[in-house]
C-alpha positions, 0 to 999 in steps of 0.5 A: 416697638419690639416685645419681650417679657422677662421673668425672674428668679422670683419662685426660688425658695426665699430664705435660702436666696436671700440668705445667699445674696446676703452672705455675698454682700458681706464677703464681696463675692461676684455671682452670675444668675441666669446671665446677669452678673451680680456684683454684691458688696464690692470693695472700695477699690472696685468702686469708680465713678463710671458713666452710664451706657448711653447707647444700651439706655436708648436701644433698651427704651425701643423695645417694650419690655415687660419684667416678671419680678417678685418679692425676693427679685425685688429684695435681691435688686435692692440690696445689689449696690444700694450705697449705704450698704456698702458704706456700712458694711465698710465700717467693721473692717475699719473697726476691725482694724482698731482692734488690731492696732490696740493688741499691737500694744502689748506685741514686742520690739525687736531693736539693734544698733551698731555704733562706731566711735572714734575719738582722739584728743589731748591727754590729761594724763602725766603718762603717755602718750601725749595724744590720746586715740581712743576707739569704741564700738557698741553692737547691741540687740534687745526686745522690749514690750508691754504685758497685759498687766501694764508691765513693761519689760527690756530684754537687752543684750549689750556689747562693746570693744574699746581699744585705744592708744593708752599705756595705763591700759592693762587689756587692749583692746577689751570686749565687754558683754552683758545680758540684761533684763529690766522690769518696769511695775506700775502700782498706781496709774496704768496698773491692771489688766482692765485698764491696759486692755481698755482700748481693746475692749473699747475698740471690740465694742466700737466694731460690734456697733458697726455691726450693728449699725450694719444690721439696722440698714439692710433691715431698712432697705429690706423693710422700704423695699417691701412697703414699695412692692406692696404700694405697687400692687395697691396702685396697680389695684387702684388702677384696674378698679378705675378701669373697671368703674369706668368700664361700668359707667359706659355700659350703663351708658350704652344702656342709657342711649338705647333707651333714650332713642326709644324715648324711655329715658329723659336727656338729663338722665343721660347727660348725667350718665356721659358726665359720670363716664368723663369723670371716671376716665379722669380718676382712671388717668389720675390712676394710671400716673400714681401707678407709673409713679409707684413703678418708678419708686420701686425701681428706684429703690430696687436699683433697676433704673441704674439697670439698662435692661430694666429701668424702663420694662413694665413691672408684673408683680409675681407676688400677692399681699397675703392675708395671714392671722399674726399672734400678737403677744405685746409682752412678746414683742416688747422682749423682741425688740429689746433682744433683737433691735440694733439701735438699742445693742448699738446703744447698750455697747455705747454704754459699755464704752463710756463706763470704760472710759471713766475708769480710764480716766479716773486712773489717769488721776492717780499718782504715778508709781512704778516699781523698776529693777534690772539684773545682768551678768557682765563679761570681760575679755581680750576677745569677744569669745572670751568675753562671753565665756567670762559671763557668769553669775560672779560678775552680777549687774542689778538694781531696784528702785522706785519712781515717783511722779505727782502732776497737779492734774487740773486737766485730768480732773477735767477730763474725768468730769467730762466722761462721767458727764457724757456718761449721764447724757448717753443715759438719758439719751438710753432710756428715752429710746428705751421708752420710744421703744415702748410707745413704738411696740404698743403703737405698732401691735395695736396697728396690726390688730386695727388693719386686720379687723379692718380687713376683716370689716372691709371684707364684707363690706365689699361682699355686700356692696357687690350682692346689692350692686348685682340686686340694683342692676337687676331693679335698674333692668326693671326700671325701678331704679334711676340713673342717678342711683345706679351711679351712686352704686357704683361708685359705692361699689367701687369705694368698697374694692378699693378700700378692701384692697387698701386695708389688705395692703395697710395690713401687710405693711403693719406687720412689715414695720411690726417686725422692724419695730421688734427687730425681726425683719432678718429672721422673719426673711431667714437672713443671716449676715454672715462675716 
């Protein structure tokens, strides 16, 4: 089989990469990188159903491909199509266009109609003619709309020529003009600006939801991504202390054979050696299928097994855990998290949404009052052009008047008890996450304090299993030692490694899931999602 090695862009500075891929991912922008084409948070359009290269899959599994990644590479792949980003961040364009559709109420109407009417019939007059023929055409125009304040308004501007047959007719034909104005005041239901830009508001904290539902899921694929790259190189430590152990083991049975050929050791010391070197070959291959198992979870969720290139390359992990102090403040933490987590703003403008809507129902009991009143000025004329010549304020046209309407209201009485009881649920629901939040924080900072002491502990623990081994090897050499301690020793040995590199490991992923708990898994990678 061929070989080749791979490196990624995993020593490029991660804050302003990640910041990048993420700044794209919203805006829908290709990029090529070293040849591979990235296409972040493509539109649904762009999105089909596509079968994979069979024939790239099976040539890419002739050849053993070893693929240089780090943490950054690792981010970058998995938020490279991961499908819930790109369902979520589909959302806020929708919600966006609620917005618009809520302004698009108070934007005006432009109408106009042309009718023709001709009508001829027997006339009811004693003066002639005795057929009546009349006909009668309007041309109208008008904008109507709604302000902010509920008020609707009519601007019309009406016309009409009327001929006809009748000798009792003085102007034949004659035009008739009149602009006219209508204003309609709610003084009861549907008045105020709050409640008229209700659907607004509503649909501008819906948006802002989605944003932050958004927010939520590149921050939980950040965070899984990183537990995985840290479980991998836990597994891949795993396996080369397995390797080692068992190294161990077969040197000391290397050991052992001499000496029992010269009659120093007895047959039972050495079968207990050769059995402690078949067991450790079975934990060494019981290591190897948890580590291939970690791989293809990390290429799982970093996308590369939909990779033709990658999905079968073995992973060198460019990045190690690192082992840095972390200032933990709970009140702090606490603060962070009740600034910065999305399910709690995404929660607070749910709140927000439901208070709205209870006045909007509590103003759909009132009675239905409106202030109404049209004022025009009339033309008359032989022709259309003295018919407008003739408009002016002599020849008025106006009224006013109130309209008054009371229904019994059993269904909005319903309705308005419903949003206040929907209103108490998401209340509950609100402080039940407030107080998980609570528990949360204080779970996860006592966590991070717990696996750096036992870092710490573990750490020397390790430092003094290897200075005893090393003083044991030496007894053993002497022969003051038995095999069966020997053994014992390494095995001591061996827990101590790997249970230091396990603290170390559970260290960096508390603090991982710290930072998500608190709401800074965007901040603490200097990511910004741009819209």
């Amino acid at each position: 089989m061929k070989k080749s090695q791979i490196d990624c862009f995993g020593h490029c500075n991660f804050g302003n990469w990640v910041l990048f891929v993420i700044w794209c991912l919203v805006l829908g922008i290709s990029f090529t990188f070293r040849g591979e084409s990235f296409a972040m948070g493509r539109r649904p359009s762009e999105i089909k159903k596509q079968g994979i290269d069979k024939e790239a899959f099976i040539e890419s599994a002739r050849t053993e491909q070893v693929l240089r990644i780090g943490l950054l590479d690792c981010i970058t792949f998995a938020l490279k199509n991961n499908s819930e980003i790109l369902i979520k961040r589909i959302e806020p364009k929708l919600k966006e266009g609620d917005i618009k559709i809520a302004k698009a109420d108070f934007e005006p109407t432009f109408s106009a109609d042309w009718i023709l009417r001709d009508n001829t019939k027997k006339s009811t007059s004693t003066a002639p003619p005795e057929i009546l023929e009349i006909e009668d055409t309007d041309f109208n125009a008008g904008l109507s709309g709604k302000l902010i304040t509920g008020t609707e308004y009519d601007i019309d501007f009406l016309n009409q020529k009327y001929k006809s047959n009748a000798t009792t007719q003085k102007m034949n034909p004659y035009y008739t003009s009149e602009p006219k104005i209508t204003i309609t005041q709610p003084l009861f239901r549907d008045f105020g600006i709050f409640i008229n830009r209700a659907d607004i508001i509503i649909a501008r904290n819906n948006k802002g939801e989605s944003e932050e539902v958004f927010k939520d899921t590149v921050m939980e694929v950040i965070t899984k991504t990183k537990i995985a790259y840290y479980n991998y190189i836990y597994y891949l430590e795993n396996y080369s202390i397995a390797k080692l152990s068992l190294k161990r083991a077969q040197d000391l049975l290397e050991i052992n054979k001499a000496r029992y050929a010269k009659g120093l050791l007895s047959s039972v010391d050495l079968l207990e050696t050769e059995t402690a070197a078949a067991r450790r070959e079975k934990v060494l291959i019981s290591a190897e299928s948890n580590l291939k198992k970690a791989e293809d979870d990390l290429k799982l969720i970093t996308n590369l097994v939909d990779n033709p290139r990658f999905w079968n390359a073995k992973l060198e992990l460019i990045d190690r855990p690192k082992f840095d102090m972390q200032e933990l403040d709970l009140v702090e933490s606490l603060e962070n998290a009740f600034e910065l987590r999305p399910d709690y703003q995404a929660q607070k403008l749910d709140l927000k949404n439901r208070d709205i809507k209870i006045k909007v129902a509590k103003n759909a009991l009132f009675p239905t009052l409106d202030l109404t009143g049209s004022f025009g000025l009339n033309g008359l004329g032989k022709d259309y052009e003295q018919c407008i010549d003739k408009i002016n304020e002599d020849y008025k046209d106006w009224s006013i008047g109130l309209k008054f309407s009371l229904p019994w209201g059993g269904g909005e009485r319903a309705k308005y008890n419903q949003r206040k009881l929907e209103k108490a649920q998401a209340l509950i629901a609100f402080k039940r996450l407030e107080q998980d939040i609570v528990l949360e924080i204080r779970d996860k900072v006592r966590e991070v304090d717990i696996q750096y002491r036992q870092v710490e502990a573990s750490r020397v623990a390790k430092e003094k299993e290897t200075e005893n081994y090393r003083a044991q090897e030496e007894r053993y050499a002497a022969g003051e030692v038995n095999t069966h301690d020997m053994l014992d020793y390494q095995d001591k040995l061996a827990q101590a490694e790997l249970d230091y590199i396990k603290s170390l490991i559970d260290y960096n992923i508390a603090v991982i899931t710290l930072e998500k708990g608190e709401g800074l898994t965007l901040v603490k990678n200097d990511i910004i999602l741009e819209e």
